[in-house]
N, CA, C and O atoms as a DFTB+ gen file, in Angstrom:
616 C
 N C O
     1  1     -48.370     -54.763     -52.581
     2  2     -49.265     -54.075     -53.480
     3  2     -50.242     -55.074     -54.091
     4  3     -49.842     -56.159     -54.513
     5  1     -51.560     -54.699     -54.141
     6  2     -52.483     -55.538     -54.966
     7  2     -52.070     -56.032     -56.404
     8  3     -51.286     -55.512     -57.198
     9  1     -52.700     -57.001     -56.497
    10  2     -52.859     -57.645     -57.926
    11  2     -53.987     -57.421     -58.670
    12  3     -55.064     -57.521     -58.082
    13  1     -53.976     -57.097     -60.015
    14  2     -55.271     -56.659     -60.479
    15  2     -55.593     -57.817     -60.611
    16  3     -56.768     -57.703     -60.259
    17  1     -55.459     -58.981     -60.871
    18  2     -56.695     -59.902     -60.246
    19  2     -57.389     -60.269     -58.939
    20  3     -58.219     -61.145     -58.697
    21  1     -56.776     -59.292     -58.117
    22  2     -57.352     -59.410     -56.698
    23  2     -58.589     -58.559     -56.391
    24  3     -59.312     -58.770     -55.417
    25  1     -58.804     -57.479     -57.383
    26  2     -60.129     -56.847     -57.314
    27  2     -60.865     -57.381     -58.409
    28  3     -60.179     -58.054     -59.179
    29  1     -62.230     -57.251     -58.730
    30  2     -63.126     -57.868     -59.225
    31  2     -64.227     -56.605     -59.355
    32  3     -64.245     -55.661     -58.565
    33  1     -64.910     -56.718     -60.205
    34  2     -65.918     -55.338     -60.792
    35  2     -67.078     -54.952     -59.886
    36  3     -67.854     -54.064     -60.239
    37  1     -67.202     -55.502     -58.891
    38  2     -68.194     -55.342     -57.858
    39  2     -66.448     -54.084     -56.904
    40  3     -66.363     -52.862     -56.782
    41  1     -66.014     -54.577     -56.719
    42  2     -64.653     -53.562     -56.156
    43  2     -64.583     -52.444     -57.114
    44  3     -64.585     -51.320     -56.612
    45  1     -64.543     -52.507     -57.978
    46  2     -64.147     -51.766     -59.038
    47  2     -65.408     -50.654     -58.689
    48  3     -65.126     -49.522     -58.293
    49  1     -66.868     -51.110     -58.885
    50  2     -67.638     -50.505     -58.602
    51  2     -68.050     -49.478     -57.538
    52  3     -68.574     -48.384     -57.743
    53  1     -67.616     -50.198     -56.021
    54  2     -67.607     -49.432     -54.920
    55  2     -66.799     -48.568     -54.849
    56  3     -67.194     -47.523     -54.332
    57  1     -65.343     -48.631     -55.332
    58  2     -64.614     -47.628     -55.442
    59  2     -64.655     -46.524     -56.648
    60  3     -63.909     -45.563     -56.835
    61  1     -65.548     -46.888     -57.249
    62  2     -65.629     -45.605     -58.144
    63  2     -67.002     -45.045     -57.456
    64  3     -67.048     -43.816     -57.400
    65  1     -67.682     -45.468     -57.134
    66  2     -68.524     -44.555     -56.462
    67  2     -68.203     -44.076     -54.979
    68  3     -69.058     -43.406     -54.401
    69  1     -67.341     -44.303     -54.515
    70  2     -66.740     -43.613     -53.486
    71  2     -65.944     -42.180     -53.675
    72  3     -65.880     -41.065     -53.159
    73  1     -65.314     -43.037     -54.882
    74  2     -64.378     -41.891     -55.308
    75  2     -65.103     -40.133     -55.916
    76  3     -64.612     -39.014     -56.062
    77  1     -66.338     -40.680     -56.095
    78  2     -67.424     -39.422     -56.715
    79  2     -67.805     -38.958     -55.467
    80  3     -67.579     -37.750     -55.392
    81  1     -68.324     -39.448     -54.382
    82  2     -68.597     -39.397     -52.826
    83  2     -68.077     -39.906     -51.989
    84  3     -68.256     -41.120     -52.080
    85  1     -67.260     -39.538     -50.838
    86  2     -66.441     -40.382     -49.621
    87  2     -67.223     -40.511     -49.014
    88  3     -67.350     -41.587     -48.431
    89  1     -68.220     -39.396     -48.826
    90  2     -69.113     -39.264     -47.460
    91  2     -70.552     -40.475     -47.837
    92  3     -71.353     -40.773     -46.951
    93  1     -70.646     -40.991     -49.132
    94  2     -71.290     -42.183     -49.082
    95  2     -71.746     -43.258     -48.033
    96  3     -71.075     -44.018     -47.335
    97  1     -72.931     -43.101     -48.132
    98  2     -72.937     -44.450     -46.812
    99  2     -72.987     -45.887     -47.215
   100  3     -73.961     -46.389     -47.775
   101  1     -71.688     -46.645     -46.846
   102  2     -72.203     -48.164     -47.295
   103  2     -73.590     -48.993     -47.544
   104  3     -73.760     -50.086     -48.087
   105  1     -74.450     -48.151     -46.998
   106  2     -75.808     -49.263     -47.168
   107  2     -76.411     -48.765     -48.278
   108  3     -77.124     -49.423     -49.036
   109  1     -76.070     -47.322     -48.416
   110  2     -76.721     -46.637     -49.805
   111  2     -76.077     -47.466     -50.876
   112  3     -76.737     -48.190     -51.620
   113  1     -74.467     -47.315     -50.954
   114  2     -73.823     -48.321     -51.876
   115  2     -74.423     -49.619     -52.126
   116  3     -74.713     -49.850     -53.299
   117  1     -74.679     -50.553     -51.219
   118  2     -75.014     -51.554     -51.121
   119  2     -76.423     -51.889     -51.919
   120  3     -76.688     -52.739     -52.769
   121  1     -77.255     -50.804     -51.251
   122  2     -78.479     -50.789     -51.862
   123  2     -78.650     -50.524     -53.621
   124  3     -79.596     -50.934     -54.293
   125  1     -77.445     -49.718     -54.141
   126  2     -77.761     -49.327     -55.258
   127  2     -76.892     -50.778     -56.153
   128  3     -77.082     -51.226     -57.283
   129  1     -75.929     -51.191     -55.070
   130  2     -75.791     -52.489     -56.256
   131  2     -75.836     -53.952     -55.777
   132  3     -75.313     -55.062     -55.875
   133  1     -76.853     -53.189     -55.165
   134  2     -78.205     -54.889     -54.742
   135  2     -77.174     -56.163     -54.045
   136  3     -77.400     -57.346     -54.299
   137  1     -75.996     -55.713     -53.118
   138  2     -75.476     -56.448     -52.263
   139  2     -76.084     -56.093     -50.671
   140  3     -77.099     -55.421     -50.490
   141  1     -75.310     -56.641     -49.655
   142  2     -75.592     -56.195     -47.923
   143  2     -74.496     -54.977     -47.615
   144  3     -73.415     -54.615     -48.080
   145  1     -75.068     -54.713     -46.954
   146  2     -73.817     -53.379     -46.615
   147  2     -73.073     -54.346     -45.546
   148  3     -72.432     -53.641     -44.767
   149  1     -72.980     -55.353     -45.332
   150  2     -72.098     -56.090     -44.854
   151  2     -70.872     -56.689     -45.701
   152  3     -69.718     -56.843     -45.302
   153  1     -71.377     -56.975     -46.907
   154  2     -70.374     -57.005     -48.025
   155  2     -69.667     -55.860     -48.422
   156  3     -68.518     -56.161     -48.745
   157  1     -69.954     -54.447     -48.540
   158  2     -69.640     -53.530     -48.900
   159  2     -68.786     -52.651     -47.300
   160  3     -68.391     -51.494     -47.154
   161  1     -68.786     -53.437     -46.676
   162  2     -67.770     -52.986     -45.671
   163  2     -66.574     -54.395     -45.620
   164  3     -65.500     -54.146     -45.072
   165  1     -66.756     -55.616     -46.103
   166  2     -65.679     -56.232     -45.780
   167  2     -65.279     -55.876     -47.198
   168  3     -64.303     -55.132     -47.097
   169  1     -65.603     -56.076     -48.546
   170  2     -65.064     -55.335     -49.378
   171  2     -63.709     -54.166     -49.293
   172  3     -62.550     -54.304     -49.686
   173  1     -64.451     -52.864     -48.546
   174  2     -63.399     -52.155     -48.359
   175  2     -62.530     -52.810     -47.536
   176  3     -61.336     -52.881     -47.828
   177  1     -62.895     -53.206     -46.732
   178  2     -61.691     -53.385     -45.495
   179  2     -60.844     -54.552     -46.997
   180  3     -59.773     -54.107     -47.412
   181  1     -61.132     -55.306     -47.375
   182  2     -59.828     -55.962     -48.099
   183  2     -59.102     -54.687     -48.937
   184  3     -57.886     -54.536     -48.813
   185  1     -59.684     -54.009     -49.572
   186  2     -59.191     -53.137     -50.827
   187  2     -58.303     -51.870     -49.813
   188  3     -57.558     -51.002     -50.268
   189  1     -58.608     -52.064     -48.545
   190  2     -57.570     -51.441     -47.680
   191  2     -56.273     -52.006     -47.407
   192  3     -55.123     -51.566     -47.418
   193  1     -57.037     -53.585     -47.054
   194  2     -55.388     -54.413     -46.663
   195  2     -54.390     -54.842     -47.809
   196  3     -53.245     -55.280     -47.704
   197  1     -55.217     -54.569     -49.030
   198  2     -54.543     -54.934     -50.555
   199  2     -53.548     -53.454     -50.469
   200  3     -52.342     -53.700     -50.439
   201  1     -53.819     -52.386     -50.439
   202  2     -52.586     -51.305     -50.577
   203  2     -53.309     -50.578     -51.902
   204  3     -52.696     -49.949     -52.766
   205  1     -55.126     -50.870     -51.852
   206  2     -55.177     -50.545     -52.941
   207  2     -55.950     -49.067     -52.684
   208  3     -56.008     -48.141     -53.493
   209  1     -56.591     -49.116     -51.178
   210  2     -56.666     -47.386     -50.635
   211  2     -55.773     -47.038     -49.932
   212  3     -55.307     -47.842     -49.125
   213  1     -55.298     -45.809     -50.025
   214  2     -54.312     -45.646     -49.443
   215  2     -54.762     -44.447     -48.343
   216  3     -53.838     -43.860     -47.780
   217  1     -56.256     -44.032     -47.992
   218  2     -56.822     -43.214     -46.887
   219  2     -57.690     -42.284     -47.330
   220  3     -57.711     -42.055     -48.540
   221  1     -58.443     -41.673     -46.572
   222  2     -59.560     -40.676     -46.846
   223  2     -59.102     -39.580     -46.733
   224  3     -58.080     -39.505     -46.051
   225  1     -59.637     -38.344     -47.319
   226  2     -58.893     -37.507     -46.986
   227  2     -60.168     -36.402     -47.229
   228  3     -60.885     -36.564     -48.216
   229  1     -60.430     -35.239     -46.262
   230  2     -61.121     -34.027     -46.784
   231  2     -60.177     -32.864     -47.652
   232  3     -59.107     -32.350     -47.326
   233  1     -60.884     -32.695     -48.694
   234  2     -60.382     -31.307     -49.194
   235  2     -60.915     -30.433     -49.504
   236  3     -62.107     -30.347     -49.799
   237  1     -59.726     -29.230     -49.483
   238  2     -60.658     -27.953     -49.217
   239  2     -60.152     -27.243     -50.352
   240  3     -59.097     -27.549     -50.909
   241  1     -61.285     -25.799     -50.883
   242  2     -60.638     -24.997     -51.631
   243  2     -60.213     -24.004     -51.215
   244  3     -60.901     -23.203     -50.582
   245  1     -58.522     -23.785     -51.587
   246  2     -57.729     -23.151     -51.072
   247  2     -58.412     -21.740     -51.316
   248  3     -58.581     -21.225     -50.211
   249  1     -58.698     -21.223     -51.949
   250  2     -59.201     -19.737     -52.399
   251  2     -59.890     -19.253     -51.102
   252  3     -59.476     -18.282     -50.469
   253  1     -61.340     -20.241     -50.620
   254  2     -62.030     -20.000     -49.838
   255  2     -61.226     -19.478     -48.564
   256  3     -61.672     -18.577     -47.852
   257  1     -59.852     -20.191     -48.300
   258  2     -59.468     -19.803     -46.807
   259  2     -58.212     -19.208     -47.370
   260  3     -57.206     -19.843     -47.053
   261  1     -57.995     -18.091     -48.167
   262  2     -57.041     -17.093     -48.328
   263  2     -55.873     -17.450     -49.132
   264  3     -54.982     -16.613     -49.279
   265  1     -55.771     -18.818     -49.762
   266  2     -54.799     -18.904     -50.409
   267  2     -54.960     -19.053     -52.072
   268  3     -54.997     -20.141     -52.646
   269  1     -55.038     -17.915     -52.648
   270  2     -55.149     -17.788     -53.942
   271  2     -53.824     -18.260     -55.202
   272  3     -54.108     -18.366     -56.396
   273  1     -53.001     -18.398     -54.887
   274  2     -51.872     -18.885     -55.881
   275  2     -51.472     -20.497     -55.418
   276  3     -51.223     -21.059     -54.352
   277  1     -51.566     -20.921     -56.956
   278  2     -51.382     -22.037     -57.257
   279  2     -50.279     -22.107     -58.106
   280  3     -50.180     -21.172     -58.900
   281  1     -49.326     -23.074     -58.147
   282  2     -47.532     -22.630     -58.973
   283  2     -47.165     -24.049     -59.200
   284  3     -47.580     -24.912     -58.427
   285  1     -46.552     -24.288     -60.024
   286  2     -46.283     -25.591     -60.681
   287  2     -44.365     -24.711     -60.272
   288  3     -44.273     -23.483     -60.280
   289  1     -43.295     -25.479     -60.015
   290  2     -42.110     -25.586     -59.548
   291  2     -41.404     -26.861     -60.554
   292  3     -41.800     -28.006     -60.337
   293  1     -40.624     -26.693     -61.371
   294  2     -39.812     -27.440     -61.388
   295  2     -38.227     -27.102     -61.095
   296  3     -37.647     -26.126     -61.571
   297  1     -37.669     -28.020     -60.284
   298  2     -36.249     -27.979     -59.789
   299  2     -35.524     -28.700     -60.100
   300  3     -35.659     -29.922     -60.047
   301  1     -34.268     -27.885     -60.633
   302  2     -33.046     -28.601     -61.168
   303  2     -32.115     -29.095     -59.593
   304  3     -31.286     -28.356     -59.063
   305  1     -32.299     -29.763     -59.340
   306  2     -30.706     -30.295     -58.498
   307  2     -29.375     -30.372     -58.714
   308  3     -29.390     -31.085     -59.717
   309  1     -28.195     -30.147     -58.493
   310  2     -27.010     -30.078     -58.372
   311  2     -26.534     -31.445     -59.134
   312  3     -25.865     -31.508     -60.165
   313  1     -27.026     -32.460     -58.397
   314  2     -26.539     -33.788     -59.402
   315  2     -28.070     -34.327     -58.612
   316  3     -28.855     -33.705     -57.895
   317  1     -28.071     -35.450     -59.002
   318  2     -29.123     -37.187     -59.115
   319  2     -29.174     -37.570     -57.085
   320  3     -30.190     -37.707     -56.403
   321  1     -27.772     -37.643     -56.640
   322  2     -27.596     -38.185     -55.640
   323  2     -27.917     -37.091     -54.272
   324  3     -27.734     -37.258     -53.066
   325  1     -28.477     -35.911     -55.056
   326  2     -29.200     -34.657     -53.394
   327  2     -30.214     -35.257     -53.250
   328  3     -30.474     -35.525     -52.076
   329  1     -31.394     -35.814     -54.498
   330  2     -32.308     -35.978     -53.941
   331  2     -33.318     -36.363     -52.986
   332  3     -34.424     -35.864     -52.782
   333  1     -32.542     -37.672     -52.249
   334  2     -33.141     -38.201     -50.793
   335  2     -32.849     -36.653     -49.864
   336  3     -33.624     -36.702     -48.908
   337  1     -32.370     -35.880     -49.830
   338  2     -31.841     -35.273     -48.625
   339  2     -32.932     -34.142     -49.249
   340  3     -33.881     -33.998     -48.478
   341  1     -33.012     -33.401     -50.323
   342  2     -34.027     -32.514     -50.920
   343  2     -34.854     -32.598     -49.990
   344  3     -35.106     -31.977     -48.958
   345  1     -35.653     -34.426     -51.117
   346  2     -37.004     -34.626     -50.979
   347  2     -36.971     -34.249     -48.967
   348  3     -37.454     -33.321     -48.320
   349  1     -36.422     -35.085     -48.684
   350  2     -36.632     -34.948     -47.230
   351  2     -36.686     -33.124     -46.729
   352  3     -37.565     -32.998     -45.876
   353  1     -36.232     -32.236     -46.934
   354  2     -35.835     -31.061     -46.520
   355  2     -37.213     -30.349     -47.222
   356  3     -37.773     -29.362     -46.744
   357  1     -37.641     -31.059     -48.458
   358  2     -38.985     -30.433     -48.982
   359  2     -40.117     -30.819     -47.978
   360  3     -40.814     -29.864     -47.636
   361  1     -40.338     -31.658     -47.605
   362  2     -41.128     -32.368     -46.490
   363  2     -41.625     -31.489     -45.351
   364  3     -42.624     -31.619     -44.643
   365  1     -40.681     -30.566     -45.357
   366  2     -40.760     -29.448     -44.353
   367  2     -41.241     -28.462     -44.694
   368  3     -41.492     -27.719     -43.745
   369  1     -41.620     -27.909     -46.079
   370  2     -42.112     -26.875     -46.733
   371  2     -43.622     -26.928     -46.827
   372  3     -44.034     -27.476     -47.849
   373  1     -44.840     -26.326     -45.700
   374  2     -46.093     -26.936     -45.724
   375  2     -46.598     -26.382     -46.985
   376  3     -47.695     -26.856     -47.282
   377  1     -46.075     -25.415     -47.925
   378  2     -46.602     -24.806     -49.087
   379  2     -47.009     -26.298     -50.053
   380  3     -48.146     -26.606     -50.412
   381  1     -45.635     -27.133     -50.350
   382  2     -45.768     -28.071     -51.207
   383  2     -46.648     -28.618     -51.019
   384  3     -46.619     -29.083     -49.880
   385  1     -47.952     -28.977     -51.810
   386  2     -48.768     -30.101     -51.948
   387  2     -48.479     -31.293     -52.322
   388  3     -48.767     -32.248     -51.600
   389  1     -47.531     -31.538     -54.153
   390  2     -47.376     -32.564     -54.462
   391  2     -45.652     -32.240     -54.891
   392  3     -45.125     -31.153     -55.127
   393  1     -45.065     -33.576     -54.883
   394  2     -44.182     -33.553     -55.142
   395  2     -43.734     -34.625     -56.185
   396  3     -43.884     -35.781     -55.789
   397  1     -43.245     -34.486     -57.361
   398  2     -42.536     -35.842     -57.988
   399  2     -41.373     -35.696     -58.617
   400  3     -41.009     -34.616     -59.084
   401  1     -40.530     -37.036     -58.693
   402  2     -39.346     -37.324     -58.964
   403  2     -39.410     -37.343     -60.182
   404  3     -39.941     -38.408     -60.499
   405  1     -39.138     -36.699     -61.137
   406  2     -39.131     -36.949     -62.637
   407  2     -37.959     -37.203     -63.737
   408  3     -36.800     -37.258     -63.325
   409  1     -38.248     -37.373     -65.237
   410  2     -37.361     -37.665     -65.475
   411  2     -37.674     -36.556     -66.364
   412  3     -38.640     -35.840     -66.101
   413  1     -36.819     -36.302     -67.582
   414  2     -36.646     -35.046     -68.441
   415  2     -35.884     -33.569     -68.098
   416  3     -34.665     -33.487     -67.950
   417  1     -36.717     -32.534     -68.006
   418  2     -36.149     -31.380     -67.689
   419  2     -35.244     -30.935     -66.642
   420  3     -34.131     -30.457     -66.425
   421  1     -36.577     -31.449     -65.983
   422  2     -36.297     -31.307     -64.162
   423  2     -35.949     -32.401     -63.484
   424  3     -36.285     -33.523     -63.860
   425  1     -35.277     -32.191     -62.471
   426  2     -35.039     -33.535     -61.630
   427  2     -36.354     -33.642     -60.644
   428  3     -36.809     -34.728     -60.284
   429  1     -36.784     -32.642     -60.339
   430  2     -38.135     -32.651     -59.489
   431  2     -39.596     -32.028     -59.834
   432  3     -39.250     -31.055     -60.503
   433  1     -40.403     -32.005     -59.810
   434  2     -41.601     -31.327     -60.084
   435  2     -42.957     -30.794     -58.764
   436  3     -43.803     -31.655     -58.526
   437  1     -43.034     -29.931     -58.279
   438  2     -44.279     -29.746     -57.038
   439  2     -45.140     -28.818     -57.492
   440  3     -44.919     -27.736     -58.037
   441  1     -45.877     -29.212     -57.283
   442  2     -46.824     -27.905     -56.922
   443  2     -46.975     -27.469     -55.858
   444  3     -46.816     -28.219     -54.895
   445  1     -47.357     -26.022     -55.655
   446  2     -47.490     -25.389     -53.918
   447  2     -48.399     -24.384     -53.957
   448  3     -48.238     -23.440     -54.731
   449  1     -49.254     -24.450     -53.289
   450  2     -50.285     -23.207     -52.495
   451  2     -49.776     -22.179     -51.883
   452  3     -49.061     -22.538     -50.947
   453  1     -49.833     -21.187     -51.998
   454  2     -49.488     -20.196     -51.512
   455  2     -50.651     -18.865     -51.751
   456  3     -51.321     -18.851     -52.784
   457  1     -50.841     -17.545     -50.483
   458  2     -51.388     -16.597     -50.347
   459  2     -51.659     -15.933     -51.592
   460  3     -52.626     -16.125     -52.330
   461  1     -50.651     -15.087     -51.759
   462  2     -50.645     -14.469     -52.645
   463  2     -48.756     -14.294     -53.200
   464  3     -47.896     -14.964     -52.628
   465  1     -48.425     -13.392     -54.255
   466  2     -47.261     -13.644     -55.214
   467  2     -46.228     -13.400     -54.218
   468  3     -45.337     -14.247     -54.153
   469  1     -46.157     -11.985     -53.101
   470  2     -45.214     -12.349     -52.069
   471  2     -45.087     -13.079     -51.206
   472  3     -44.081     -12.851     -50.534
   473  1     -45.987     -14.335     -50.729
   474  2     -46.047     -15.430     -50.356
   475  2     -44.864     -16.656     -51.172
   476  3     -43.915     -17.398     -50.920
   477  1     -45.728     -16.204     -52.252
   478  2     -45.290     -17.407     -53.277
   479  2     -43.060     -17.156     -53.476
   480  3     -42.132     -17.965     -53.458
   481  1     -43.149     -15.387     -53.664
   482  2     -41.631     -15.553     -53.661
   483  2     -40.659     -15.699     -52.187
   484  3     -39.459     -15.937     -52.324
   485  1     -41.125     -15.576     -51.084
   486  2     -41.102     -16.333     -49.741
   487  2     -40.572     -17.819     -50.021
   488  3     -39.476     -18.377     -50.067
   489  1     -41.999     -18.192     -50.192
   490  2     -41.064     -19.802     -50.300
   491  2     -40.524     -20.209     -50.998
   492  3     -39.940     -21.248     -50.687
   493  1     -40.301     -19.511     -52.829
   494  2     -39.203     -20.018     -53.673
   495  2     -37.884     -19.523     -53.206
   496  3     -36.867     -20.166     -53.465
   497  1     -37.845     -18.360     -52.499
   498  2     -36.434     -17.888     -52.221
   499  2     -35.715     -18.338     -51.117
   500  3     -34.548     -18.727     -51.083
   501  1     -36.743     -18.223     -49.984
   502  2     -36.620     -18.419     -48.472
   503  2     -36.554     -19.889     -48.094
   504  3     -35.813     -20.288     -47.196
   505  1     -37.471     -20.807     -48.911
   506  2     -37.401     -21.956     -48.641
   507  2     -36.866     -23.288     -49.521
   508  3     -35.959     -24.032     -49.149
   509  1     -37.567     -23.412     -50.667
   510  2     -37.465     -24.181     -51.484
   511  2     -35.556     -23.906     -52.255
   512  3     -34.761     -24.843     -52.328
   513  1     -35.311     -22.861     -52.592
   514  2     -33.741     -22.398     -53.357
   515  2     -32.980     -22.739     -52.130
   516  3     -31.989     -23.426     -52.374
   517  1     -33.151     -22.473     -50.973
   518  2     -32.357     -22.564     -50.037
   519  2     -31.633     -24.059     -49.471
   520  3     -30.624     -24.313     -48.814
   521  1     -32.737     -24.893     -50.111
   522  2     -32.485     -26.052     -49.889
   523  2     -31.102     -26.785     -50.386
   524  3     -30.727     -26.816     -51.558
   525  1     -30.516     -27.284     -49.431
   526  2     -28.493     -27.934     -49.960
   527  2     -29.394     -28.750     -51.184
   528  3     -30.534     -29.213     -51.183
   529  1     -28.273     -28.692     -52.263
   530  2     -28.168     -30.043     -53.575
   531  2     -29.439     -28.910     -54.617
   532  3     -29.408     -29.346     -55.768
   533  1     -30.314     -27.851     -54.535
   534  2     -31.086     -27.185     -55.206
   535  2     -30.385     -25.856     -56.143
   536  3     -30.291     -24.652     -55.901
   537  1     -29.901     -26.814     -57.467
   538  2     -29.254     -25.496     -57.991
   539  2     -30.349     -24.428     -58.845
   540  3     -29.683     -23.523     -59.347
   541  1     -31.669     -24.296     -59.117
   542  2     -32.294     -23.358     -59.484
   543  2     -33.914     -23.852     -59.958
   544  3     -34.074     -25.027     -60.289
   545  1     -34.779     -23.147     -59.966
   546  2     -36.081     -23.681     -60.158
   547  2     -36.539     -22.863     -61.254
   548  3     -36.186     -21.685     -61.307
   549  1     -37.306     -23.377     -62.152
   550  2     -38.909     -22.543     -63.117
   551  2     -39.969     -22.380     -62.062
   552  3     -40.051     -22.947     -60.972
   553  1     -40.862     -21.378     -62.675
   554  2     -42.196     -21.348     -61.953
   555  2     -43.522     -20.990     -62.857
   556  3     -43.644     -19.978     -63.548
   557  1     -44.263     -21.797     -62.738
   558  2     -45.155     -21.563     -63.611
   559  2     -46.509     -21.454     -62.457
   560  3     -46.668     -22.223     -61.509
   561  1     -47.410     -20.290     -62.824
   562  2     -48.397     -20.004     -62.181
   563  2     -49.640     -20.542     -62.971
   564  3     -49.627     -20.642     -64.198
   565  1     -50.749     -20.896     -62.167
   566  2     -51.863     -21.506     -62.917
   567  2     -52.819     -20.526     -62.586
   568  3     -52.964     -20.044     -61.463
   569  1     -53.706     -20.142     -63.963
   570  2     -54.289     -19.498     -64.085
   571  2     -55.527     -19.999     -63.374
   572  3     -56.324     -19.339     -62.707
   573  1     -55.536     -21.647     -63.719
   574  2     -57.099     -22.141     -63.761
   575  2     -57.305     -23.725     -63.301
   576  3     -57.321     -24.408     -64.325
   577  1     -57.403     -24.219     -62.584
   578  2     -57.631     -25.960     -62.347
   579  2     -58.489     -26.252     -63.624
   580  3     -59.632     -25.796     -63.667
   581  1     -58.048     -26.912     -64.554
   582  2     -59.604     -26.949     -65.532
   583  2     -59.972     -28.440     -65.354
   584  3     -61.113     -28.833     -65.600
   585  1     -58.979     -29.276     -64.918
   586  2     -59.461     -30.703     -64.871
   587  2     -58.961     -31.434     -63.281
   588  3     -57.742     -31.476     -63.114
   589  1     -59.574     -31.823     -62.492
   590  2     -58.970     -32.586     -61.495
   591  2     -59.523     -33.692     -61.274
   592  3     -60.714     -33.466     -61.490
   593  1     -59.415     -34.756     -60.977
   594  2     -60.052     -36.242     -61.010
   595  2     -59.320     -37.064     -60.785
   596  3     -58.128     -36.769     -60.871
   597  1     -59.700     -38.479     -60.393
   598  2     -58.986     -39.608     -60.352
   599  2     -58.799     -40.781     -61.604
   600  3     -59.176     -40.346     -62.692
   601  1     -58.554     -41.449     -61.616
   602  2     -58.340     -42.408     -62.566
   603  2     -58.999     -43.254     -62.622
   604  3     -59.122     -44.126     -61.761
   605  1     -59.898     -43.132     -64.254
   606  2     -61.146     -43.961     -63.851
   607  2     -60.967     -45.782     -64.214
   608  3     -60.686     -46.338     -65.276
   609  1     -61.281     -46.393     -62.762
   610  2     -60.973     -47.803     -62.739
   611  2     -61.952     -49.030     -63.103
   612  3     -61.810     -50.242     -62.945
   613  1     -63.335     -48.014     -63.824
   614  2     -64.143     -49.089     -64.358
   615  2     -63.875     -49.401     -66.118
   616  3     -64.504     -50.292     -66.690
């Protein structure tokens, strides 16, 4: 994993303006902060080999291609020691988007995409409850994304 003294504010820079645009073109970057787009490609390529991108990715809005419910999941587990076998068995559930190990309430936390509400009780019943070491889940539906973003690194 990188060291934050291994990036420097010219890094700092390219990656926050990436992060506003992927589809950015290095020379535009380059141009706007008066380096070569030769720098601004070995740049990334280090901030790749540092572990400090971890890949590109397109995203889409789910609404547009039929999937209107969005559900926050938290799951209680049986004890501490299901969870490698869970997480793994969740892995298989393409609903889940995110998944985390938490501490407090829940032993787990995901969110998942799904169609619509008989979709959504499909995979809490059919998939996700069914899972060995999963003794019962909450579900909370989101009305609204009001904030999504990354973490700003300047």
């Amino acid at each position: 994993m990188a060291q934050v003294s291994e990036i420097d504010n010219l890094d700092r820079r390219i990656l926050s303006m990436l992060m506003l645009d992927a589809t950015r073109a290095y020379t535009d970057i380059a141009k706007e902060l008066q380096v070569s787009g030769g720098t601004v490609h070995v740049r990334m390529k280090k901030l790749e080999d540092l572990g400090v991108i971890k890949g590109s990715h397109l995203f889409i809005n789910p609404n547009a291609v039929g999937y209107d419910i969005c559900a926050f999941i938290g799951i209680y587990l049986e004890k501490g020691s299901a969870y490698q076998s869970a997480v793994t068995s969740m892995r298989q559930v393409p609903e889940i988007v995110e998944m985390h190990y938490t501490t407090g309430q829940w032993s787990m936390f995901a969110k998942i995409i799904c169609r619509d509400t008989l979709h959504l009780r499909e995979v809490l019943n059919e998939k996700i409850q069914a899972i060995e070491g999963v003794e019962r889940t909450e579900t909370f539906i989101s009305l609204e994304e009001s904030i999504t973003r990354q973490v700003d690194i300047l």
